[in-house]
C-alpha positions in Angstrom: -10.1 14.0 13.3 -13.5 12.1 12.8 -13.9 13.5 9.3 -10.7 12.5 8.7 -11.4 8.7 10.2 -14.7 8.8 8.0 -13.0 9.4 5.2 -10.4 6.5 5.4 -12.9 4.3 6.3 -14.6 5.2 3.0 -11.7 4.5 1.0 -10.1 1.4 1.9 -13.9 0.0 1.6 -14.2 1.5 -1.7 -10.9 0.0 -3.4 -9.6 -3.2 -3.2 -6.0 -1.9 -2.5 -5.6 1.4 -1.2 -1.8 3.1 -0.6 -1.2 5.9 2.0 1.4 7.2 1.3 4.1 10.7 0.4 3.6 11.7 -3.3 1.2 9.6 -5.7 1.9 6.6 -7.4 3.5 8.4 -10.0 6.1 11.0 -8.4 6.4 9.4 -5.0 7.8 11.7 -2.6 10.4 9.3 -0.1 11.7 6.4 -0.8 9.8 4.0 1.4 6.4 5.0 -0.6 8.4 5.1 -4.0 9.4 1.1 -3.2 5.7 0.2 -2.4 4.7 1.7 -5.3 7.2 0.5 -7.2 6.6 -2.6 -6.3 2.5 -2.2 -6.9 3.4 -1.1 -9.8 6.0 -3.3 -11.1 3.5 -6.7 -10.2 0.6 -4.9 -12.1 -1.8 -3.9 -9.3 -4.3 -1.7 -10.0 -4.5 0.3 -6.4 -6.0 4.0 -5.3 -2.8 6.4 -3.8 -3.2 9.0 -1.5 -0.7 11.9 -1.0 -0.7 12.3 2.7 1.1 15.4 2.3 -1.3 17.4 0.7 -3.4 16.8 3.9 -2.6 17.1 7.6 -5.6 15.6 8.9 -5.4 12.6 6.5 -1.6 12.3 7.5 -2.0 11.9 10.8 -5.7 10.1 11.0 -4.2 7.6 8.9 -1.6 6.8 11.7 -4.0 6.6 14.1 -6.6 4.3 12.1 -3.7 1.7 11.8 -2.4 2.5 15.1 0.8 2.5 12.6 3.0 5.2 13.1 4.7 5.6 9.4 3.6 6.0 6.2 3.4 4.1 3.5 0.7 1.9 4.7 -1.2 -0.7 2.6 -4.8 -1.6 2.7 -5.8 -4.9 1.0 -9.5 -4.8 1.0 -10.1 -2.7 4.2 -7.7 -4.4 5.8 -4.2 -2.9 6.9 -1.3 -4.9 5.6 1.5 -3.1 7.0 4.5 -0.6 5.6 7.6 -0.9 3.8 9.2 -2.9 5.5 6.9 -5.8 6.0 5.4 -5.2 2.2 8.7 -5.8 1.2 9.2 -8.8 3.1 6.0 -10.3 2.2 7.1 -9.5 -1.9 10.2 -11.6 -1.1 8.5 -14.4 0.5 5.7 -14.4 -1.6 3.1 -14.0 1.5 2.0 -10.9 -1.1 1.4 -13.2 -3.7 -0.9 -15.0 -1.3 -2.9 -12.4 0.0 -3.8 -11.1 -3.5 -4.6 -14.6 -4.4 -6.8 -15.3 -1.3 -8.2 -11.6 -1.9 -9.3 -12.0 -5.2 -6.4 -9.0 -6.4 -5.2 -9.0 -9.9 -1.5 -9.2 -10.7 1.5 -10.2 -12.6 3.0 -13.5 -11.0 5.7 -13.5 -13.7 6.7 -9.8 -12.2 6.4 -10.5 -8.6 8.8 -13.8 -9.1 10.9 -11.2 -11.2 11.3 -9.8 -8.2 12.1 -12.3 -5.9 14.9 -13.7 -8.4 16.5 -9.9 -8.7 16.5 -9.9 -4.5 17.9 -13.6 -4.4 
């Protein structure tokens, strides 16, 4: 499991936004990573994906490196941000907005207050 850890570690420092998550950005694989993605994609945000299903070790390490027992789970420069759930929530209050703002992330404010209107 401490490869697993190391490696991670190594990739939520190395991108600014990092999704764990079942499938890749572009063919999700469950619903709660396709609406994170979705919504990454939607607002413009460039992010790395990994496809926890094509690895055991990273499926399960990344649970216990969040001590966060689902995936998806979204990094924000190395930090974890949380899951579905609260990713959506934070879209539809705009506390995303915020964090990418405060973390210097690039992306579409028309498209994330898209989304808020459409959830309204």
């Amino acid at each position: 499991m401490t490869d697993a850890k190391t490696q991670i570690e190594e990739t939520v420092k190395a991108n600014d936004v990092v999704l764990y998550m079942k499938g890749t950005k572009d063919m999700p694989q469950c619903g709660f990573s396709s609406r994170v993605a979705g919504v990454l994609n939607f607002m413009g945000v460039e992010f790395a994906d990994v496809n926890v299903l094509a690895d055991e070790a990273i499926r399960q390490g990344v649970k216990d490196y969040s001590d966060w027992p689902t995936v998806p789970q979204l990094y924000v420069k190395g930090e974890f941000v949380g899951g579905c759930d609260i990713i959506t929530e934070m879209t539809l209050s705009g506390e995303l907005d915020e964090l990418f703002e405060k973390s210097g992330v690039a992306f579409d404010k028309e498209a994330a207050d898209k989304i808020r209107e459409a959830n309204a």
